[in-house]
C-alpha positions as CSV (number, residue, x, y, z in Angstrom):
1,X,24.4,27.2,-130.9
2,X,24.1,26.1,-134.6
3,X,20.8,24.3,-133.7
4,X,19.2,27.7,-132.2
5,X,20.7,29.8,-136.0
6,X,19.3,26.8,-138.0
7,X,15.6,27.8,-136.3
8,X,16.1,31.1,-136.3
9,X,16.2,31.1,-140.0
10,X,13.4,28.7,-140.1
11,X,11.1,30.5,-137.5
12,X,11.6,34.3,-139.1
13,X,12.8,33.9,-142.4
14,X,10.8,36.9,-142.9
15,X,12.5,39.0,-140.3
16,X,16.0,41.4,-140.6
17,X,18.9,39.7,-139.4
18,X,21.6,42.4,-140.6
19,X,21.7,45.9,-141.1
20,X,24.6,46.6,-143.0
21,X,25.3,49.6,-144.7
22,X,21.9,50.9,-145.3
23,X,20.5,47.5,-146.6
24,X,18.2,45.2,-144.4
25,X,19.2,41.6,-144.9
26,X,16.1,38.9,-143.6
27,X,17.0,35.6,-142.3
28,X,16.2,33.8,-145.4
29,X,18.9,36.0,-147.3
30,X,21.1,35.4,-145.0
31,X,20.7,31.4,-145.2
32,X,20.8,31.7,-148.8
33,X,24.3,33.6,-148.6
34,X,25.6,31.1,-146.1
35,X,24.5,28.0,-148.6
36,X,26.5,29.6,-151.5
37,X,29.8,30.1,-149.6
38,X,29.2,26.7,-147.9
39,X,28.6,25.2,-151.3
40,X,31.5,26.3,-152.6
41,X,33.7,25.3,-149.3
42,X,32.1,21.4,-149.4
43,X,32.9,21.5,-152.9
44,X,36.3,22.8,-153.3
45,X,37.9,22.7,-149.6
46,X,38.7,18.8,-149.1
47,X,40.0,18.5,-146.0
48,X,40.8,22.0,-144.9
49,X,39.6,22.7,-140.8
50,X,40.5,26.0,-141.2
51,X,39.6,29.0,-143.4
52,X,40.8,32.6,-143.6
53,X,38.0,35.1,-143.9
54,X,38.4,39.1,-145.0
55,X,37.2,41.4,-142.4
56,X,37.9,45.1,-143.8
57,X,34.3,46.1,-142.3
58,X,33.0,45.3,-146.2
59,X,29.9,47.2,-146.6
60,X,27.8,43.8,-147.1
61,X,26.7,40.3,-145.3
62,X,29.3,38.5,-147.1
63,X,31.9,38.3,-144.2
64,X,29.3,37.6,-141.3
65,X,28.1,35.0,-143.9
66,X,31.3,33.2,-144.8
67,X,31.8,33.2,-140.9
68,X,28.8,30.9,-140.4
69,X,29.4,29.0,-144.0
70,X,32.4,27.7,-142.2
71,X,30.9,26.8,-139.2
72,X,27.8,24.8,-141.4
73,X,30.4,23.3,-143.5
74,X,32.6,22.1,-140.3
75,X,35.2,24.2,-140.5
76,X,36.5,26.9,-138.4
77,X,37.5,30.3,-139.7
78,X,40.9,33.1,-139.1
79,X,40.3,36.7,-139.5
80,X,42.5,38.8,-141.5
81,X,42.3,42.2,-141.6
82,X,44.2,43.6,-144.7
83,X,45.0,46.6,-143.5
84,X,47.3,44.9,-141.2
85,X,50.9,45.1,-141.6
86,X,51.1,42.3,-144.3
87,X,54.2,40.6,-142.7
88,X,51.7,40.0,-139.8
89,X,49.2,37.9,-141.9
90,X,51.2,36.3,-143.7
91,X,52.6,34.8,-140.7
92,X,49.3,34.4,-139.6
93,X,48.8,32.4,-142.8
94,X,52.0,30.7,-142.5
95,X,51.6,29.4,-138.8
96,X,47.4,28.4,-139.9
97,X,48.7,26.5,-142.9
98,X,46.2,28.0,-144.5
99,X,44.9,27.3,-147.8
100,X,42.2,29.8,-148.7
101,X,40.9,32.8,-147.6
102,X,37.4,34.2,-148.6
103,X,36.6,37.4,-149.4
104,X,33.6,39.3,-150.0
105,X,34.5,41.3,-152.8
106,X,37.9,42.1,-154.7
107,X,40.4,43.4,-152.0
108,X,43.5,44.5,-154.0
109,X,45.5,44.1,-150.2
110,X,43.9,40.4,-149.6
111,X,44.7,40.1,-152.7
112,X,48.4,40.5,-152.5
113,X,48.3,38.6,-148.7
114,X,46.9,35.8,-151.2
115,X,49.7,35.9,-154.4
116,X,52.3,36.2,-152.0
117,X,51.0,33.6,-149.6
118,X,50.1,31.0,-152.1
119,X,46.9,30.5,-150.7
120,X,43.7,30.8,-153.0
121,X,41.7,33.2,-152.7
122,X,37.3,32.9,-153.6
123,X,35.3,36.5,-154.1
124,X,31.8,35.2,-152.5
125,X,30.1,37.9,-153.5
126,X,30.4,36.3,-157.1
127,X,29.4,33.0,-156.4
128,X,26.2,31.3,-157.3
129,X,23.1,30.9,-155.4
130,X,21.9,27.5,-154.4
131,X,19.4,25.9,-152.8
132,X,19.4,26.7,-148.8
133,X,21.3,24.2,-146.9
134,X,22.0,25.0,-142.8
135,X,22.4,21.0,-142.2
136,X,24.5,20.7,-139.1
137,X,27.4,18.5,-139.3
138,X,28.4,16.3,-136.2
139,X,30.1,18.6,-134.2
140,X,33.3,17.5,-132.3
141,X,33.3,20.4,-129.6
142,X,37.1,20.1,-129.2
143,X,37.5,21.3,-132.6
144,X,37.8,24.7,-134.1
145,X,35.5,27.6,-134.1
146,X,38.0,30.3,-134.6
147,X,41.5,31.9,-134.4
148,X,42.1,35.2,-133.2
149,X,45.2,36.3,-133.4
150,X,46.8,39.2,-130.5
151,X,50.3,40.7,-130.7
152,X,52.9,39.0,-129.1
153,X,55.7,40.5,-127.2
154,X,58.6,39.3,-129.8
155,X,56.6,40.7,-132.8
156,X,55.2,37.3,-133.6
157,X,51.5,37.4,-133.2
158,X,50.1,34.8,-131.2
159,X,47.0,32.1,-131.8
160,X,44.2,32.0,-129.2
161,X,42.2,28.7,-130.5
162,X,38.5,29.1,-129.2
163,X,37.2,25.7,-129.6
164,X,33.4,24.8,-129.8
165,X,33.5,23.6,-126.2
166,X,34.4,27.2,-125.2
167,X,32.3,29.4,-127.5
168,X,28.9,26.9,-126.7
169,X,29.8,27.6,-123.0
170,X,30.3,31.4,-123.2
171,X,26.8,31.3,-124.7
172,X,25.4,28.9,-121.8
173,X,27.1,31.1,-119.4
174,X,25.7,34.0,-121.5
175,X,21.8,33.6,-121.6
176,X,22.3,32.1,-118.0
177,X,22.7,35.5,-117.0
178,X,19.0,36.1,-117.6
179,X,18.8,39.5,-119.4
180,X,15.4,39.7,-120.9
181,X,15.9,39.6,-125.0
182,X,14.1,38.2,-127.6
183,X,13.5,38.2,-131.6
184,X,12.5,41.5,-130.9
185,X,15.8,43.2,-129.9
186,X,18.2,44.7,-132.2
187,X,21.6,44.1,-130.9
188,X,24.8,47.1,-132.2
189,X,28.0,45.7,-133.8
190,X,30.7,48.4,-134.3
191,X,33.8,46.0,-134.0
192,X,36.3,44.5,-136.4
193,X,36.0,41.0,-137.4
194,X,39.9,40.2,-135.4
195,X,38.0,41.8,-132.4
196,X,36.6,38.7,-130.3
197,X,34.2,41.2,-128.5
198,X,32.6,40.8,-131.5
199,X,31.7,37.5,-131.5
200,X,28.7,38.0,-129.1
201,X,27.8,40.5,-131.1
202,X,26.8,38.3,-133.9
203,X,26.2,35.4,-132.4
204,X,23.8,36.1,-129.7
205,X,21.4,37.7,-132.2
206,X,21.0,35.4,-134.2
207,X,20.8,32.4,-131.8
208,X,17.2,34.8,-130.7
209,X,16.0,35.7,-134.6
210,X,17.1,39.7,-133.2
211,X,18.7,42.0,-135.9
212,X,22.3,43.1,-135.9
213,X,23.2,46.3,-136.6
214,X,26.5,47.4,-137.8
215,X,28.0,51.0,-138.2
216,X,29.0,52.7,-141.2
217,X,32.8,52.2,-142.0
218,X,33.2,55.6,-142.9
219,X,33.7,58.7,-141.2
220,X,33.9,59.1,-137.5
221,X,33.6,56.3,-135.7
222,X,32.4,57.3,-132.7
223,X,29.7,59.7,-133.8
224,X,28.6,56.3,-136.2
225,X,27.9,54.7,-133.4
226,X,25.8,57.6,-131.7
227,X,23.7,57.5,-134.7
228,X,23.1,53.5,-135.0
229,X,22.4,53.6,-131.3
230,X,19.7,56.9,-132.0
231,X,18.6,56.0,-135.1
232,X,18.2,51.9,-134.7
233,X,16.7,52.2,-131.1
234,X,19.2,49.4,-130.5
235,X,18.6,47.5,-127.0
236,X,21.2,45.9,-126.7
237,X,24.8,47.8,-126.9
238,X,28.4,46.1,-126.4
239,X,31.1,48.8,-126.7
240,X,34.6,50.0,-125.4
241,X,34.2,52.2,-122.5
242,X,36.8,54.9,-124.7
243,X,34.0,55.7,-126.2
244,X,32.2,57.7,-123.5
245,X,34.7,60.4,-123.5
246,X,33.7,61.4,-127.0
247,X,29.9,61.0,-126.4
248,X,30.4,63.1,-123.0
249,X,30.3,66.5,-124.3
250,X,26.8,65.5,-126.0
251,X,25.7,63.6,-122.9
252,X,22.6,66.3,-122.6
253,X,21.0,65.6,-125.6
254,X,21.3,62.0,-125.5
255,X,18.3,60.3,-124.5
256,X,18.4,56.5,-125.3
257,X,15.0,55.3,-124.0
258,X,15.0,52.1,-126.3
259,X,18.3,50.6,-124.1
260,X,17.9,47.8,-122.6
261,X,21.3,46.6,-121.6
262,X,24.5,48.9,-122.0
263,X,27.8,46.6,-121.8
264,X,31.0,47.4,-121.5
265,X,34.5,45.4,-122.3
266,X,38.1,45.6,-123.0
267,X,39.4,48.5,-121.1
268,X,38.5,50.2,-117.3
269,X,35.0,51.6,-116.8
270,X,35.1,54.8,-114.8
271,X,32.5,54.9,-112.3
272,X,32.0,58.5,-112.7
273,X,31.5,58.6,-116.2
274,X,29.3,55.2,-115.8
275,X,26.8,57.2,-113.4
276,X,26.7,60.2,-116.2
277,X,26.0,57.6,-119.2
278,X,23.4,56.3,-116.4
279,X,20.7,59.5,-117.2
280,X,21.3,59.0,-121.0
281,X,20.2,55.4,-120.6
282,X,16.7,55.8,-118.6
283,X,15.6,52.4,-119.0
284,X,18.7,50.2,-118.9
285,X,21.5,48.7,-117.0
286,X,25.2,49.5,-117.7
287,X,26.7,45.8,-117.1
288,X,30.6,46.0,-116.8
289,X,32.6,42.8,-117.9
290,X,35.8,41.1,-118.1
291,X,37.9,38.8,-120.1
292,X,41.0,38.1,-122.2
293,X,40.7,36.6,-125.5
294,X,41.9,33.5,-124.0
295,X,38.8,32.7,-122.2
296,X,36.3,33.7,-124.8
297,X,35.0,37.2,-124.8
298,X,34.3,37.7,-121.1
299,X,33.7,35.8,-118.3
300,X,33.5,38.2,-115.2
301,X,30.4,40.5,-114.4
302,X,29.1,43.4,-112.7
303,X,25.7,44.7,-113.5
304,X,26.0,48.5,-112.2
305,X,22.1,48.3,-111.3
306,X,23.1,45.9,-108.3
307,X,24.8,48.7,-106.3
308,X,23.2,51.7,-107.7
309,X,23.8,54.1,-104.8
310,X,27.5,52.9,-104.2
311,X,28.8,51.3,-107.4
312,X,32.1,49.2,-106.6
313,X,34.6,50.4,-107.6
314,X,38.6,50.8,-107.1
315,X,41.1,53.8,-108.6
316,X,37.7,55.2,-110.0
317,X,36.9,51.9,-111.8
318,X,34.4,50.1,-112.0
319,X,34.3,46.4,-110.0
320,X,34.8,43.5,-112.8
321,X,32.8,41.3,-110.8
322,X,32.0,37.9,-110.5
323,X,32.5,35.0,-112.9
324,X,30.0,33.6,-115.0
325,X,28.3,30.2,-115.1
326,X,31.5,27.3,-115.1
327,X,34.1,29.8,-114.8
328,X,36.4,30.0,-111.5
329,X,38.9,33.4,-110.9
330,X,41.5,32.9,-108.2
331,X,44.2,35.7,-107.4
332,X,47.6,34.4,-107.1
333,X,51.6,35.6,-105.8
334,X,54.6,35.4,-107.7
335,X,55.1,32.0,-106.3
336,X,51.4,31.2,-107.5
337,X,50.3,31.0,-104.3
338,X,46.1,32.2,-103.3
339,X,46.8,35.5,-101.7
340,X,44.2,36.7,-99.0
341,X,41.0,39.0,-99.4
342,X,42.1,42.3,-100.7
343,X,45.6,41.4,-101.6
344,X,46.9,42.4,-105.0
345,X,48.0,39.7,-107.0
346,X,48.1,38.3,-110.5
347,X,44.1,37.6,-111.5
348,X,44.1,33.5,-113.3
349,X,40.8,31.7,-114.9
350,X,39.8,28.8,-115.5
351,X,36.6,27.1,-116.7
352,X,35.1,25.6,-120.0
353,X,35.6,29.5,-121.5
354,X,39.6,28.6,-121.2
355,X,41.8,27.6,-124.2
356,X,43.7,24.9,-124.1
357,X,46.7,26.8,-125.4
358,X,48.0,29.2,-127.5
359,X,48.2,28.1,-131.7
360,X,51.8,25.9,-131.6
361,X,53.4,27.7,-128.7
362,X,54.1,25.1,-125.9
363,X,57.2,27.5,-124.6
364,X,54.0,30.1,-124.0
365,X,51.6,27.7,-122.8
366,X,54.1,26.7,-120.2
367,X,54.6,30.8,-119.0
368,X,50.6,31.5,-119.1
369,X,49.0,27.9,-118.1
370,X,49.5,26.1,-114.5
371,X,47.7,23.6,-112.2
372,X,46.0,24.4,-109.0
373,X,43.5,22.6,-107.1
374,X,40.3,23.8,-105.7
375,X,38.0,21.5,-103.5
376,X,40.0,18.3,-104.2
377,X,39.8,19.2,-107.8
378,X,43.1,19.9,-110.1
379,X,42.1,22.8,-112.5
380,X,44.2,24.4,-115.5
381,X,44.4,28.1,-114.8
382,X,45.2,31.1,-117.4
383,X,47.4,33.8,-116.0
384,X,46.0,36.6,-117.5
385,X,48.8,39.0,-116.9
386,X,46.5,41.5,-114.9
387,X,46.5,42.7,-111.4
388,X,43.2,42.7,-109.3
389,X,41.8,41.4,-105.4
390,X,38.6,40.5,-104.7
391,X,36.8,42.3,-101.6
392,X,34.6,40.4,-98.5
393,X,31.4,40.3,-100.7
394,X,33.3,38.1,-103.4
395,X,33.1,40.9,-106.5
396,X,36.9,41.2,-107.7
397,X,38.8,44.6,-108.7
398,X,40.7,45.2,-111.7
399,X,44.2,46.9,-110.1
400,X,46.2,47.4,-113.6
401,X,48.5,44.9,-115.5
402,X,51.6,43.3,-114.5
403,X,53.6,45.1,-117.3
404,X,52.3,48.6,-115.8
405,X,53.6,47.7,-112.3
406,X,56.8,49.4,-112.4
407,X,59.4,50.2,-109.9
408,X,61.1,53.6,-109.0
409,X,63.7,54.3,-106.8
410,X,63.2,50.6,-105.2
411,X,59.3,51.9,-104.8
412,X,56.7,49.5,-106.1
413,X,54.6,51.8,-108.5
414,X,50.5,51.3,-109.9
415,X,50.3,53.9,-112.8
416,X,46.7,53.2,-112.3
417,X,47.0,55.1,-109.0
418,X,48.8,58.4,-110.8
419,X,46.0,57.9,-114.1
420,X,43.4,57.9,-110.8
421,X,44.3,61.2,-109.4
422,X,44.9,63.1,-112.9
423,X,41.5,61.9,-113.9
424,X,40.1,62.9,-110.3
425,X,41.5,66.7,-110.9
426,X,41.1,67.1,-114.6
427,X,37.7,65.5,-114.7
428,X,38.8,63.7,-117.6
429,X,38.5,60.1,-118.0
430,X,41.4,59.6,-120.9
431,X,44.5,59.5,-119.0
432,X,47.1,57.6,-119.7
433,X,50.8,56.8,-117.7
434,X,53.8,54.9,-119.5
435,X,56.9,53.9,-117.7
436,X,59.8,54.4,-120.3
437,X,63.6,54.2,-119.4
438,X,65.5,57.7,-119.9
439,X,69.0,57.3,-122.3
440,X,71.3,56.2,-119.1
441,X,68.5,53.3,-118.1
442,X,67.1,55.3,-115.4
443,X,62.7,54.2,-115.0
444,X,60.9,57.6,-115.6
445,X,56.9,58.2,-115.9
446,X,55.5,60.0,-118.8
447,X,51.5,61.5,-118.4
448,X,49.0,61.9,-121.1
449,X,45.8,63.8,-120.7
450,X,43.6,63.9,-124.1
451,X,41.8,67.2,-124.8
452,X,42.6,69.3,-121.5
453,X,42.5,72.9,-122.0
454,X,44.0,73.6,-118.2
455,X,47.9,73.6,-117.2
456,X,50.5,70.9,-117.0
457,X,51.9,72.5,-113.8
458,X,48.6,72.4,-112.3
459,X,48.3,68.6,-112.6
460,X,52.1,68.2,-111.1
461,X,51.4,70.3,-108.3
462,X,47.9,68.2,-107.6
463,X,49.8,65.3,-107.8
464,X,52.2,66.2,-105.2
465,X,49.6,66.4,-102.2
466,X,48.4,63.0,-104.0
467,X,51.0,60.8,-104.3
468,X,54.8,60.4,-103.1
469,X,57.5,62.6,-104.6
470,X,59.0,59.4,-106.9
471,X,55.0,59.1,-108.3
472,X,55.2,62.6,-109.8
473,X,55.8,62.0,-113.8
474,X,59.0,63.1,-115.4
475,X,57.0,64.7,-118.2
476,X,53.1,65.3,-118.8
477,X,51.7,65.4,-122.2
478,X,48.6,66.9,-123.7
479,X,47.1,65.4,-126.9
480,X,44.0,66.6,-128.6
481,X,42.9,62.8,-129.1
482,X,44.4,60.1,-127.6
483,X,46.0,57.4,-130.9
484,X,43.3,54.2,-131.0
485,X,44.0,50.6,-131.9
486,X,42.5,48.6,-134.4
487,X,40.4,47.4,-131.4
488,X,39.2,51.1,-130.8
489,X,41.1,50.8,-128.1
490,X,43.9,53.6,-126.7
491,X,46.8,52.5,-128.0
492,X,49.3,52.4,-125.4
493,X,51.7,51.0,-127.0
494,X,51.9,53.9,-129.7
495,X,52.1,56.1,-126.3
496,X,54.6,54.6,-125.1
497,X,56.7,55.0,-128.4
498,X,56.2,58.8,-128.1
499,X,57.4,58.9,-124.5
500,X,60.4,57.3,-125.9
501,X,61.0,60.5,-128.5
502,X,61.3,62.8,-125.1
503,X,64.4,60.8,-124.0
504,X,66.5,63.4,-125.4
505,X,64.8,65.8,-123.2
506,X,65.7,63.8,-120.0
């Protein structure tokens, strides 16, 4: 992957590599800002493997270049976002062991994650040019690329190690795909730098000579990304299907004739809101995909062109698909046993995508990681917590998570089923259902419906010619906007935590 960056600097120096924040950064500034930090890292890092990196969406090309100076230099690189809580990276820091963190400009928050860390902190954006230097070192594909770091159920975050091995074969897998892209696409990037969807997102570019484009960190998200997408002519979009709601109400006067290839990741894809985005998208494909962080952005895919006139799909969502190139998907029984065609069970992954294990965790390697043997052939599988079945023509079908599957009155409950209905009478595709215990330990349901203007007793009474009578929620909420993660994500966690305040209510 290194080798296709080193030529794409070398074959367009000339051409834009970055957008960023109004400013158009060529490939040959962007090698020249990569030498500096790796300059500085060669010269003053003996020894250290890995590197933290500021990600606060800075306004410039110094954290996408410190990202790749550590990759030239041979090392690989943590994010840290500041704004995150700071007990969370210092134990990020803490568990890393590492030593310095780079940051683009003065951050008075990294800053204080570096005083109180111990670990030095270098301002790139102050550091001297030098000659360019994108020499590859030898690269031991069983080392390091990156850390990301996801929340962990006892409050301690946990590691995902991505090593070289799996981000080189997410990219094989990748361009095996055969989407037609060149130096001539320009390619959108609205995610956070702890985000691993954004990996592809400046990583596939660059590997073709394209141009990234980033949104502006300020204001309203969403409508940022409208304009990048309008006013870039991006082809090439990755994004979180939340943000189709917001877009919906302008879905008229959206006409994206530039759009190649429309991807989705991270949460369900409705299929009724994916056939609307369809007419704003004249010339592209929306392409649905799936994957944990643990097995390196995605590694299941549906292209939505395939099955235009019948798009699979299961609850309303869209099918996750099929796995990519060296990647097998097997759905498994408590007992981690194959279950049959169009059984529910727990979806696992393996493949050269895979981790090899979560950051110093071997108590959580042994919950999430087990041996089963296809053709003759042991594999390691990844027990990705979620719920799916895969149907007679092979394409598998996201069914909810694990943690969602609740049980009421002895009743085995999807809250996918309950979000399926709401969204089928309310027409709206954020709907959310938490499973909360009332003050005398008793399971109850609790709906959210962002932005409905209708009645709460009209949903309940919907429900009841949907779903049984221990299905119907306890309570049903309507928000004007539904709280997002860091991720842009809807935070269900934070729903879950107002559901709790309605205890008293119970």
């Amino acid at each position: 992957m290194l080798e296709k960056i080193k030529l794409s600097c070398e074959k367009f120096p000339d051409r834009n590599a970055f957008f960023i924040g109004g400013v158009y950064y060529t490939y040959y500034q962007f090698a020249m800002h990569v030498s500096k930090i790796r300059y500085e890292l060669e010269n003053s890092c003996h020894g250290e493997k890995l590197i933290a990196i500021i990600t606060n969406e800075s306004p410039d090309i110094e954290p996408y270049a410190s990202i790749y100076a550590c990759w030239f230099a041979g090392c690989g690189f943590v994010p840290i976002n500041p704004d995150d809580p700071i007990n969370k990276n210092l134990a990020i820091l803490e568990q890393t062991e590492i030593k310095t963190i780079l940051s683009g400009t003065y951050d008075e928050k990294a800053n204080k994650i570096s005083t109180v860390s111990g670990a030095r902190i270098i301002t790139t954006h102050n550091l001297a040019e030098t000659k360019i230097n994108l020499d590859i070192h030898e690269i031991n594909y069983e080392e390091i690329a990156y850390i990301l770091y996801t929340s962990g159920s006892t409050g301690i975050p946990k590691g995902v190690p991505i090593t070289w091995n799996n981000l080189v074969s997410f990219s094989e897998a990748f361009f095996n795909l055969g989407y037609n892209l060149d130096e001539n696409d320009r390619f959108l990037q609205m995610f956070d730098l702890t985000f691993d969807f954004s990996v592809i997102c400046y990583t596939i570019p660059l590997c073709l000579g394209a141009c990234v484009y980033t949104i502006e960190p300020e204001g309203v998200k969403y409508a940022n990304v409208y304009m990048a997408l309008e006013g870039n002519e991006i082809t090439f979009a990755c994004m979180v299907p939340v943000i189709l709601p917001y877009l919906r109400p302008y879905f008229e006067d959206i006409y994206l004739k530039k759009l190649k290839y429309s991807l989705f990741c991270g949460e369900i894809l409705y299929a009724d809101i994916a056939k609307e985005w369809n007419k704003c998208i004249p010339n592209g494909v929306i392409i649905n995909a799936y994957g944990p962080t643990e097995a390196t952005i995605f590694c299941l895919i549906y292209n939505c062109e395939d099955d235009k006139n019948s798009i699979k799909r299961y609850n309303g969502g869209v099918s996750i698909g099929k796995p990519m190139k060296d990647m097998n998907a097997i759905v498994v029984d408590e007992e981690l046993k194959l279950v049959p065609k169009g059984t529910i069970g727990e979806l696992c992954l393996s493949g050269k995508q895979v981790t090899n294990g979560y950051w110093k965790n071997p108590e959580k390697n042994k919950e999430a990681f087990f041996h089963y043997t296809i053709s003759g052939v042991d594999k390691v599988f990844y027990r990705t917590g979620d719920l799916a079945f895969w149907d007679d023509d092979d394409f598998f079908m996201f069914a909810g998570r694990i943690d969602t599957q609740i049980k009421v009155q002895g009743y085995r409950i999807e809250l996918g089923e309950i979000e399926h209905f709401t969204r089928e009478f309310t027409n709206n595709t954020n709907v959310v259902a938490v499973s909360y215990k009332n003050r005398i330990g008793i399971v109850q349901i609790h709906l959210f419906v962002e932005n409905y203007s209708g009645k709460t007793t009209d949903i309940e009474q919907y429900l009841k010619k949907r779903v049984p009578y221990y299905m119907i929620p306890s309570n049903i909420t309507i928000l004007s906007s539904f709280p997002l993660n860091a991720n842009g994500k809807v935070d269900r966690k934070k729903l879950t935590e107002i559901a709790q305040l309605n205890k008293i209510t119970d």
